[in-house]
C-alpha positions in Angstrom: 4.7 10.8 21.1 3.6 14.3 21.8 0.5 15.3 23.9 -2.5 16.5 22.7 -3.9 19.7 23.8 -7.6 20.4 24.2 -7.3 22.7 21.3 -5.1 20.4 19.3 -7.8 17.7 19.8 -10.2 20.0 18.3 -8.3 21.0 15.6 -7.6 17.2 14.8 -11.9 16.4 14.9 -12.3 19.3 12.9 -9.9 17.7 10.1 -11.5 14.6 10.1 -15.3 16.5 10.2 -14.0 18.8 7.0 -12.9 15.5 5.2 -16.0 13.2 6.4 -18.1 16.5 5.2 -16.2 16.7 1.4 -16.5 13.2 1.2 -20.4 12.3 1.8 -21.4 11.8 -1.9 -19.5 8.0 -1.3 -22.8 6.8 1.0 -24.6 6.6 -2.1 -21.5 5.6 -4.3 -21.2 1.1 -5.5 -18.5 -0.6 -6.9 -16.9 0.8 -10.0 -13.9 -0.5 -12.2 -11.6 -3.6 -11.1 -13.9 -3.4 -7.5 -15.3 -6.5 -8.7 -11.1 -8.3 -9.0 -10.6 -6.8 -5.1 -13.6 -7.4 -3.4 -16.7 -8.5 -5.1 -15.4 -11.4 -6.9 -12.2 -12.2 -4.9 -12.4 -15.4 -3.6 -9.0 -14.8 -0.7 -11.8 -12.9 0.9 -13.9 -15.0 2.2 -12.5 -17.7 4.6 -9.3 -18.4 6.9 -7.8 -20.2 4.3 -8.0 -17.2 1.8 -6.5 -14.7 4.5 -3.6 -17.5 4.9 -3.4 -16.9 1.2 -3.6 -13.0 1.1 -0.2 -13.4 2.6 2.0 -16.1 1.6 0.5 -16.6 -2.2 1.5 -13.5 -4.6 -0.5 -14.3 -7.0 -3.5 -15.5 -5.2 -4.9 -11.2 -5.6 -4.3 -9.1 -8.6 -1.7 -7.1 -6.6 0.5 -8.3 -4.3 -0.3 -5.7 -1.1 -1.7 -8.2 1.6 -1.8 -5.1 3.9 -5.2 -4.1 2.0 -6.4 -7.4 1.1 -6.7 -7.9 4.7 -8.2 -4.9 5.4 -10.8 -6.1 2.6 -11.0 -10.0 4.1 -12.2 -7.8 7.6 -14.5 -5.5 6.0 -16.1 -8.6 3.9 -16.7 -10.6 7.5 -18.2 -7.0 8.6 -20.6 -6.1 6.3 -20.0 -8.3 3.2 -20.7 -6.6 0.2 -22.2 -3.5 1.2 -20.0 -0.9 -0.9 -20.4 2.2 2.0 -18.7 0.5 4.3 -15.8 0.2 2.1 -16.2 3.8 1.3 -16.1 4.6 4.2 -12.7 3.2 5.2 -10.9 5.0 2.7 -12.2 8.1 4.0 -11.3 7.7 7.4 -7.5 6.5 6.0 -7.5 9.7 4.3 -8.6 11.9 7.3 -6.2 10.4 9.8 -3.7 10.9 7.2 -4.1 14.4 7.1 -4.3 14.3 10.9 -0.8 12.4 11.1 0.4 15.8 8.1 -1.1 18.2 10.2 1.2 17.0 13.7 4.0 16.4 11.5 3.8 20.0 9.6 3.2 21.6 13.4 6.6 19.4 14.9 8.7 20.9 11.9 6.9 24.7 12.8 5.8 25.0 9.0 3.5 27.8 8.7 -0.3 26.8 8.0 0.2 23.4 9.0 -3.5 22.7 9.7 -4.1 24.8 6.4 -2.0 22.8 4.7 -3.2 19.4 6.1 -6.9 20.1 5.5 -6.1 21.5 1.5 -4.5 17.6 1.4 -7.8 16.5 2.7 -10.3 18.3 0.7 -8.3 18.5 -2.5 -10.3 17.2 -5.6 -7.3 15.6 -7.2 -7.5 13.1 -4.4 -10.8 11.9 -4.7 -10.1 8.7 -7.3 -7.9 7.5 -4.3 -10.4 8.0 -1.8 -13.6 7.0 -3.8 -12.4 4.5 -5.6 -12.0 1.8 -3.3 -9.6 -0.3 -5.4 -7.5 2.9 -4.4 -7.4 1.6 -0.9 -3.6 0.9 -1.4 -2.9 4.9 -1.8 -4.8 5.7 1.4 -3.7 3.0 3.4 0.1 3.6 2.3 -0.3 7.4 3.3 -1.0 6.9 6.7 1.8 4.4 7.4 4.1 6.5 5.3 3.0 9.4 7.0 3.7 7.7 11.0 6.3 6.0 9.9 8.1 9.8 9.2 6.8 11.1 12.0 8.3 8.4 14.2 11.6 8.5 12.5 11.5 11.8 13.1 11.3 11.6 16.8 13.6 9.3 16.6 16.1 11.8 15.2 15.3 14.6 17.9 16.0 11.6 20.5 19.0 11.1 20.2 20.5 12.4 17.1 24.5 12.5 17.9 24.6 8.9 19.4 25.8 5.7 17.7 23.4 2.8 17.7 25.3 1.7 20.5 24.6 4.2 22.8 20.9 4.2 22.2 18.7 3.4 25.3 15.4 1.7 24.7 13.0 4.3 23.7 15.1 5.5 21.0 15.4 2.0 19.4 11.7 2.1 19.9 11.2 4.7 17.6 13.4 3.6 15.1 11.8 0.6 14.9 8.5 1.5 14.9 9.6 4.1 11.9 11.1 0.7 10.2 7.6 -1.0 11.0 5.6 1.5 10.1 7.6 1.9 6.6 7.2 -2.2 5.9 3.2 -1.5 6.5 3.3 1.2 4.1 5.2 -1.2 1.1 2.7 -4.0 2.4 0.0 -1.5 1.0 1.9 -0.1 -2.1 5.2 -0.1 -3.2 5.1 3.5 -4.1 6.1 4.3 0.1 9.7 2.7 -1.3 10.8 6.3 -1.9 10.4 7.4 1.8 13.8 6.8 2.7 15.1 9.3 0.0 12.2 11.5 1.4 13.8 11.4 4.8 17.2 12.4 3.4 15.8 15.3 1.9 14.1 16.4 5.5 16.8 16.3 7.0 19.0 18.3 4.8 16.2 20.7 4.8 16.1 20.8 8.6 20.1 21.0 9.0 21.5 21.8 5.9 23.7 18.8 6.0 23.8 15.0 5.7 26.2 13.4 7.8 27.4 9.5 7.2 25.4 7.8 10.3 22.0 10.1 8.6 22.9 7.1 5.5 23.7 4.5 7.4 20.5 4.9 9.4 18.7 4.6 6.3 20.2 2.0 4.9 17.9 -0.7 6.4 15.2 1.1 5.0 16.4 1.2 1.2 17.2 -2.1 1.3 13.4 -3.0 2.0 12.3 -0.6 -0.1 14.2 -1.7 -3.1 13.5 -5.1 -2.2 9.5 -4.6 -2.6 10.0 -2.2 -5.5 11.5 -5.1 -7.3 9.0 -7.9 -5.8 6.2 -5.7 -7.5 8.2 -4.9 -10.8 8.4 -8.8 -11.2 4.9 -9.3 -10.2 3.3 -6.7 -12.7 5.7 -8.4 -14.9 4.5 -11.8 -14.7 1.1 -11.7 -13.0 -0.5 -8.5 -13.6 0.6 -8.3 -17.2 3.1 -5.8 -18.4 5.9 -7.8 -20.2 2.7 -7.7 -22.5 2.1 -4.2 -23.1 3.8 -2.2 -25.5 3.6 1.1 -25.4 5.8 1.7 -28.0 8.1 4.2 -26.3 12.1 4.5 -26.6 14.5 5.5 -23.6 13.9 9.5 -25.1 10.3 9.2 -25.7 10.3 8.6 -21.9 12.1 11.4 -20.6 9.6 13.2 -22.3 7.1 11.8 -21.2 8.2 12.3 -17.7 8.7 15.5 -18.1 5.2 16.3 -19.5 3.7 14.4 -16.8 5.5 16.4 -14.3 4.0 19.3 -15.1 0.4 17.9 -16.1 0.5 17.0 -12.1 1.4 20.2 -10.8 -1.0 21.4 -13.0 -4.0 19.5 -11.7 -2.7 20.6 -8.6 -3.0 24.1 -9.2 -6.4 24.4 -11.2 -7.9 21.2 -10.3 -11.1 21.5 -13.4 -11.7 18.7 -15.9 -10.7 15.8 -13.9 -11.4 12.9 -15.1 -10.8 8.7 -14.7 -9.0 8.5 -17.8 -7.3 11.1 -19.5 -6.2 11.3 -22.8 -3.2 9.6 -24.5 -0.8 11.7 -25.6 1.2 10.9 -28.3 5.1 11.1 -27.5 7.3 11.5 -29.8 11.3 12.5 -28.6 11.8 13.6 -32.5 9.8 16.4 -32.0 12.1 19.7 -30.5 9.2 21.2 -28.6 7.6 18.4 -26.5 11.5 18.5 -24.8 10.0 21.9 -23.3 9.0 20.3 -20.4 12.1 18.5 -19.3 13.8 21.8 -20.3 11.6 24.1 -18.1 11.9 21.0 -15.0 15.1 21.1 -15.4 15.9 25.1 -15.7 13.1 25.0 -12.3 15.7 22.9 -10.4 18.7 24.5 -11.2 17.2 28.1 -10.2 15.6 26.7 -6.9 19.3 25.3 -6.7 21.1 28.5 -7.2 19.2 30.4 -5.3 18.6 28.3 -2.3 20.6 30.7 0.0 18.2 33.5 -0.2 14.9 31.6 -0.8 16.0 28.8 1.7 16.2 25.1 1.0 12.3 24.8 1.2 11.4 25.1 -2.2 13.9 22.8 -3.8 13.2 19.6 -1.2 9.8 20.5 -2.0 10.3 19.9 -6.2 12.6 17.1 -5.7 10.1 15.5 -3.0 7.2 15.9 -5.9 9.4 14.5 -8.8 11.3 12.3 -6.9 8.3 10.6 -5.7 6.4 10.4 -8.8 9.1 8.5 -10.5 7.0 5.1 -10.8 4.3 7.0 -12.4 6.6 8.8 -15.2 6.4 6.5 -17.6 10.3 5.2 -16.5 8.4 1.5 -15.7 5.7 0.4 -18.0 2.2 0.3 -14.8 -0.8 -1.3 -16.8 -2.8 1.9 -16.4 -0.6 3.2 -19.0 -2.5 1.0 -21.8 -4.9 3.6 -21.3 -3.3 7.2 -20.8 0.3 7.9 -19.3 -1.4 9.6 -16.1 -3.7 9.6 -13.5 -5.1 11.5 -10.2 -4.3 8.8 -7.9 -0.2 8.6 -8.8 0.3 11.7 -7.5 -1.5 11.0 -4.1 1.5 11.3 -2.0 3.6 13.6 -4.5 1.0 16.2 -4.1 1.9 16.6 -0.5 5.5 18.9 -2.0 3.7 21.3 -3.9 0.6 21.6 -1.8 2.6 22.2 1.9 4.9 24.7 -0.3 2.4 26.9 -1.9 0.3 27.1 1.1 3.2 28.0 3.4 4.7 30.3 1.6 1.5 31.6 1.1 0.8 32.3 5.2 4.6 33.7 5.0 3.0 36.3 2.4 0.1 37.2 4.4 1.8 37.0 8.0 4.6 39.5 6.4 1.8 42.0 4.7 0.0 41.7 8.4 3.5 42.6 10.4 3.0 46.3 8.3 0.5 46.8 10.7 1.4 45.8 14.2 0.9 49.3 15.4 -2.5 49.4 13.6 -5.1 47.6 15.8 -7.4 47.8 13.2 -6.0 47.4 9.9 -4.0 44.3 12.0 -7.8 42.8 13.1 -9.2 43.5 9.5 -6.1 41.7 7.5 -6.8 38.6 10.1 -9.8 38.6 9.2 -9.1 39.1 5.3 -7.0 36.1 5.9 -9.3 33.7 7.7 -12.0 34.6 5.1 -9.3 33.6 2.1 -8.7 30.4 4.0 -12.5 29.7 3.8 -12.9 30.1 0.4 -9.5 28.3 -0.6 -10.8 25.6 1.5 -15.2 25.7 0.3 -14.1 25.7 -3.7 -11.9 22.8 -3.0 -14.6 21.1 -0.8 -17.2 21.7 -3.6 -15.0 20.5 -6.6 -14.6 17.4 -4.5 -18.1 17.0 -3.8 -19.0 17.2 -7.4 -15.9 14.6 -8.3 -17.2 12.1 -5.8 -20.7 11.9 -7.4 -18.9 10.6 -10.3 -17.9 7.7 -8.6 -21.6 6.7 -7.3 -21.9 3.7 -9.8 -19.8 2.7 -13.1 -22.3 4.5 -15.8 -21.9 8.1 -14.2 -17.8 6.8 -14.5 -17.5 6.0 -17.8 -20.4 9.1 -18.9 -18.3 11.3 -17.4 -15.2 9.7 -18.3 -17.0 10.2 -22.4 -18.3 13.7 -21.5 -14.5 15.0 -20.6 -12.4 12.6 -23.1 -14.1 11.0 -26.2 -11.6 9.1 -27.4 -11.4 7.0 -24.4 -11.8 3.7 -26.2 -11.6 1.6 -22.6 -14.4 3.9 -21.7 -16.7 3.4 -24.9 -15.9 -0.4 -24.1 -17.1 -0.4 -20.3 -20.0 1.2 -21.2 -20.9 -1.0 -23.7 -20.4 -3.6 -21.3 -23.4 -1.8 -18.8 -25.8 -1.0 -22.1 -25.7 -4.9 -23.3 -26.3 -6.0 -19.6 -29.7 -3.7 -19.5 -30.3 -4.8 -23.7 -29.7 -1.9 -25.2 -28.3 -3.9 -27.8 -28.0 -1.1 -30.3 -26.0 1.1 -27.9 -23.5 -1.5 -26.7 -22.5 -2.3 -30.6 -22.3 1.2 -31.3 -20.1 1.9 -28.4 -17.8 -1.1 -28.9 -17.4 -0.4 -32.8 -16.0 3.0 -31.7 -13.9 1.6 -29.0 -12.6 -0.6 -31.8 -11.8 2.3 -34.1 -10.7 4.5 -31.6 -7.9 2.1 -30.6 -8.5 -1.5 -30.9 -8.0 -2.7 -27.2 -8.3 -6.7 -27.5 -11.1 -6.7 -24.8 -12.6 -4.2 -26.8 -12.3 -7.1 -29.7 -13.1 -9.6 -27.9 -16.9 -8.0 -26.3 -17.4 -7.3 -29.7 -17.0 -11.0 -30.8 -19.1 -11.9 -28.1 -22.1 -9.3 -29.0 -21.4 -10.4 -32.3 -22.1 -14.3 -31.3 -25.3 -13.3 -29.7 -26.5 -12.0 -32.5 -25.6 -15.1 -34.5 -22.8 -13.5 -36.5 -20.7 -16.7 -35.6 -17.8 -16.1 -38.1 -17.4 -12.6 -37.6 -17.3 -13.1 -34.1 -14.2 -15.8 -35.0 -12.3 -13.2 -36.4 -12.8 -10.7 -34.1 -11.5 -12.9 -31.1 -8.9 -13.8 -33.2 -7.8 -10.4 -33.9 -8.3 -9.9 -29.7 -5.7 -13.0 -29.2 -3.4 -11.8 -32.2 -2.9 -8.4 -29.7 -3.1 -9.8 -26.4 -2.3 -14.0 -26.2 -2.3 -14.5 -23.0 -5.9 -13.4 -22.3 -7.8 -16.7 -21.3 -11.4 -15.8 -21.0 -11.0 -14.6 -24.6 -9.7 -17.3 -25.7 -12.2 -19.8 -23.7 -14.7 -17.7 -25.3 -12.9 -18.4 -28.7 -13.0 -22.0 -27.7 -16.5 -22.7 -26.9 -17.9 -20.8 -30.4 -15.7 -23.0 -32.2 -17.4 -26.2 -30.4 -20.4 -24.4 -31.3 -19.6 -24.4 -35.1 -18.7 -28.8 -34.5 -15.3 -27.2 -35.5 -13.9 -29.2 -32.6 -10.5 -30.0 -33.4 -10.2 -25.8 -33.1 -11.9 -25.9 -30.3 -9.5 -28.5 -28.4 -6.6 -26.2 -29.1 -8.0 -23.0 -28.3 -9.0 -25.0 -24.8 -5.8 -26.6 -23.8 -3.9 -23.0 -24.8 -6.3 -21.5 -22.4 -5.8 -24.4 -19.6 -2.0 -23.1 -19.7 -2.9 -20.0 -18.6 -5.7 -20.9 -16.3 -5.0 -24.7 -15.4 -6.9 -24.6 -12.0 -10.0 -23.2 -13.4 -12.9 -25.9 -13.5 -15.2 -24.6 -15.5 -12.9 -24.1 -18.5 -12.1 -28.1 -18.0 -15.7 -28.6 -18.1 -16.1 -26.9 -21.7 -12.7 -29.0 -22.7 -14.4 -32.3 -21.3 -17.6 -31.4 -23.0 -16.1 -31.0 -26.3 -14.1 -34.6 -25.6 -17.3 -36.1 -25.1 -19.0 -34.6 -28.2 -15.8 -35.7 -30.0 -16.8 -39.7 -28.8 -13.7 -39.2 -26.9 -15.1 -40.4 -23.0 -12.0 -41.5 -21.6 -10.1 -37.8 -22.6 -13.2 -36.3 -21.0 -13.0 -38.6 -18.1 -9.4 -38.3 -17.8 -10.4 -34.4 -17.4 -13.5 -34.6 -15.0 -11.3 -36.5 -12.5 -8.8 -33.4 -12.3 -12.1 -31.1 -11.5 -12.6 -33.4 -9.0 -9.7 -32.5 -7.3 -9.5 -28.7 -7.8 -13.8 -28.2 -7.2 -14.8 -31.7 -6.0 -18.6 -30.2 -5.4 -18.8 -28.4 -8.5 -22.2 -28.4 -9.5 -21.9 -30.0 -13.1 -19.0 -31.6 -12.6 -21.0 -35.0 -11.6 -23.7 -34.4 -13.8 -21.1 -34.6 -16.6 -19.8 -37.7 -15.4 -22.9 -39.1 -15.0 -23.9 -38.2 -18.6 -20.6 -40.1 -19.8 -21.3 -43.3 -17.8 -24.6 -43.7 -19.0 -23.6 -44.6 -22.2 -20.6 -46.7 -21.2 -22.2 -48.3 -17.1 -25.3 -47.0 -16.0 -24.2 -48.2 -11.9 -21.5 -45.8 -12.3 -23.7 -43.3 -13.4 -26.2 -43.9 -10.7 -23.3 -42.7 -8.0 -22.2 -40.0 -9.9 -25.8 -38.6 -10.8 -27.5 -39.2 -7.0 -24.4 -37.0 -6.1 -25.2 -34.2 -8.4 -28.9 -34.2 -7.4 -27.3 -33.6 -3.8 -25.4 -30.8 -5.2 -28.2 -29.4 -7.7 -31.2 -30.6 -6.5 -33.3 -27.9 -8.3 -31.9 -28.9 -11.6 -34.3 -31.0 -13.2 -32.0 -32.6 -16.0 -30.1 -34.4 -13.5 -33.3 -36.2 -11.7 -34.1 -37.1 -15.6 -30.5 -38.7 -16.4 -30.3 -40.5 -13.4 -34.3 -41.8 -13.9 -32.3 -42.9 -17.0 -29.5 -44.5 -15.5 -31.5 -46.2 -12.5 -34.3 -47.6 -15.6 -31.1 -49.0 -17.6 -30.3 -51.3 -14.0 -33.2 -52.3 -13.6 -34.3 -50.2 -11.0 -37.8 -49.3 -12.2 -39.2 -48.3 -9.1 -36.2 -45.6 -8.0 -36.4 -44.5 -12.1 -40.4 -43.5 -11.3 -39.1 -41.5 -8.2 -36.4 -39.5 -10.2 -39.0 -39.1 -13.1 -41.3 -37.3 -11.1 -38.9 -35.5 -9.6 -37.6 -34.1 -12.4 -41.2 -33.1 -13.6 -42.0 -31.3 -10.2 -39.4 -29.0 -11.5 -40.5 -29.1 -15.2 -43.7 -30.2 -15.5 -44.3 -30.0 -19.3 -41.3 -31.9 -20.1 -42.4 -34.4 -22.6 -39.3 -37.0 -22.7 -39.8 -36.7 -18.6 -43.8 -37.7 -18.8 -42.7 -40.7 -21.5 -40.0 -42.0 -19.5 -42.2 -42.1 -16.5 -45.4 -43.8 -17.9 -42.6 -46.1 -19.7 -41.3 -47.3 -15.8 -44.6 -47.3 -14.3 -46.4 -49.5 -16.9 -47.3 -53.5 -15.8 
């Protein structure tokens, strides 16, 4: 690695001040959207046995990207679930990745490097990966992607003419931390799969040529990279949930989509105003002549920076294909499950950005360095255009760090999110249906219905559909509710809470036989989830079917064997059928529940029906200790302790 200088130290603290500085609205920021499936509700986080997990289950996280689930796991056993702590992080991954730019801009001699690593830093179009700290993947994938090129790239200045063969050890060092560093990055998001093509592209920048040992080098890497790129296709596939969106788009309807993204990025990029979580959902349609104009004009871009590569240099073209080539996964080409929502979104572009951005601001300090050399023999006009420039610079550099400011306070809890989500795209149905989701919570009734009915019209999402039914059952509209979650399974089958929700409003109505059904089609989806089985064995036992509700109390007993109702339940059954069973089965829930005063009752029950008048009295009073007006309680009591 290359040494530091005093001054390149500073330069580096300054970075990381400038980012820390944009960036202190996250102390006061929570949790927002899908936080609660990473870290406040993810259950790999919180022992040995879930970090084993983290790493050799795919499906035990909703992504498979163990790189940041372990991260998570650490921060959980740091400061558990205090959200700055979190926030933190991702703001320090984002300042040493523009650290790690910055050196790599200054090796390659690009002009404005530290301009053009601190624009990366500060830019507002990077905040929902930095302050959204489900976005850890994109931060965390940046800096590995960004060492592992830097190391591959002092591995080419090594030795660059040498076979493998010839290589001595600190030259395989480099090329295998590169390779190392690369794996980290996929560990953290498959997205880093395109480095290898990035490489390619650097180096025909830098030389002008590829030569056959520049592939073969590389090879290893694409091999990985395709590898993971697949492992994640299949997982959003069959785990996160794709194969069951349709978005309804032909192969032509996603060329054009991709190229209308394209441009949407660089746009944001550009004039960075209006940003928002979701944006709105264009309609694509590849019938229609004009909405080709962007993969027209993408194209026509290419084939100019092409052409004219000889005067302009090869800069400007690596730089386009880096962007597009990079953004591929976010095109539209695979269906992501963002794309329910709207076909784009700041955080795809987190490492794509890095094309446009080093190109403009370069060429840039080539146009003001060029206008300056006019002057060379004019000591004043020379010190007055430096300091024209280095005033610019600030200003680029204070609008960006105030639009990011303003962006993070968005993110400080999930009502300013969705608000502002509303406030800059109405027709965000997802949106209305958060919110909703926040109003009922505090029991604003009226607002959450409001909000989910035009969530509903808007586009009916089924978990819009299905927190509707559920409002709806609250308020006691039971059938409407019914329909309404049937609607929500007719568009997305394979939702289980929906469906348990389905399941245990039918048991409500005694229509039980629906109820069964809707529970055992839910148990397919979720067959290690106790609590379902516990509505399932409920329903069994309501049904005067004990030994089906048995049969599925023993198999919670091996997935959650300290449940706390599973014993309760099985108490309630053997009171009917062997009050000495019951006895073990309630004395074990009041171990596990011993606040709960309807267990001390039952097994006062159970204990009276043996015999055992004198332990009944002691549950008894128990029981009304923790519910002292309970009449059956004070009757059963006076019923044990009389002669």
């Amino acid at each position: 690695m290359v040494n530091w200088s005093p001054q390149q130290s500073r330069l580096a603290l300054a970075l990381v001040a400038l980012t820390c500085l944009v960036y202190v609205p996250v102390l006061w920021a929570g949790f927002v959207w899908d936080d609660d499936d990473y870290v406040v509700e993810n259950a790999s986080l919180r022992d040995t046995t879930g970090l084993v997990r983290i790493w050799t289950d795919p499906l035990a996280t909703p992504q498979y990207y163990p790189l940041v689930q372990t991260s998570f796991w650490i921060e959980q056993h740091l400061w558990s679930l205090h959200p700055t702590g979190y926030h933190l992080t991702n703001v320090l991954w984002h300042a040493l990745s523009a650290v790690c730019l910055w050196r790599l801009l200054q090796r390659w001699q690009v002009p404005g490097a530290w301009l053009c690593a601190a624009v990366f830093a500060v830019h507002p179009v990077h905040v929902e990966s930095v302050a959204w700290i489900t976005e850890r993947k994109n931060v965390l994938s940046g800096f590995w992607y960004l060492i592992s090129t830097s190391l591959y790239w002092e591995f080419t200045e090594s030795h660059p003419s040498k076979s493998a063969r010839d290589w001595d050890r600190a030259t395989w060092g480099r090329y295998l931390g590169a390779f190392a560093a690369f794996v980290l990055a996929l560990l953290s998001k498959t997205v880093a799969c395109s480095l290898p093509a990035a490489l390619l592209l650097i180096l025909w920048w830098r030389s002008g040529t590829l030569r056959t040992a520049d592939w073969l080098r590389l090879t290893p890497f694409f091999v990985v990279g395709l590898s993971f790129a697949w492992l994640t296709a299949h997982l959003e596939q069959t785990h996160v949930g794709t194969e069951n969106i349709d978005l309804g788009l032909t192969i032509p309807d996603r060329i054009v989509l991709a190229g209308r993204a394209v441009w949407f990025y660089l746009g944001k990029l550009l004039w960075p105003t209006s940003l928002t979580f979701i944006y709105p959902k264009w309609q694509i349609r590849a019938d229609e002549l004009w909405q080709w104009s962007g993969v027209a004009a993408a194209a026509a871009l290419l084939m100019t920076l092409g052409l004219l590569r000889q005067r302009i240099g090869r800069g400007p073209l690596v730089a386009a294909l880096f962007f597009g080539g990079t953004l591929i996964p976010a095109l539209g080409f695979v269906d992501v499950f963002p794309m329910r929502y709207s076909f784009v979104a700041d955080h795809f572009q987190y490492l794509a950005s890095l094309g446009p951005i080093v190109l403009l601001v370069s060429w840039t300090q080539i146009v003001t360095r060029r206008s300056a050399s006019r002057f060379t023999t004019q000591t004043i006009d020379t010190q007055a255009s430096g300091a024209a420039s280095i005033c610019s610079q600030t200003i680029l550099l204070l609008v960006l760090g105030v639009l990011t400011w303003r962006q993070v306070c968005v993110y400080r809890n999930l009502e300013t999110l969705w608000r502002d989500t509303l406030a800059k795209n109405p027709a965000a149905a997802i949106a209305h249906n958060n919110l909703a989701a926040i109003l009922d919570d505090r029991g604003d009734n009226a607002g959450a219905l409001a909000h989910l009915q035009e969530s509903v019209r808007l586009d009916p999402l089924p978990e819009s559909l299905a927190n509707l039914a559920l409002l709806l059952a609250k308020h006691g509209q039971i059938e409407e509710a019914v329909t309404q979650y049937r609607e929500s399974l007719r568009r997305e089958p394979r939702a289980a809470t929906a469906r348990a929700e389905l399941a245990q409003l039918l048991a409500r109505l005694g229509r039980h036989d629906e109820a069964l059904t809707e529970f055992r089609l839910a148990l397919e989806l979720t067959p290690r989830d106790p609590d379902l089985r516990l509505q399932l064995a409920e329903s069994l036992r309501v049904m005067q079917r004990p030994d089906d509700a048995l049969r599925e109390l023993e198999t919670i007993a091996e997935l959650a064997p300290n449940h706390p109702r599973l014993w309760f339940d099985v108490g309630v059954i053997w009171l009917e059928r062997d009050p000495s069973q019951a006895i073990a089965a309630l004395e074990r829930a009041a171990q596990l529940s011993p606040q709960t005063a309807g267990v001390h009752y039952r097994l006062g029950l159970a204990r009276e029906r043996t015999g055992d008048a004198a332990g009944a009295a002691v549950a008894f009073r128990q029981a009304l200790r923790l519910r002292p007006k309970w009449p059956e309680a004070k009757a059963a009591l006076q019923r044990v302790a009389s002669p």
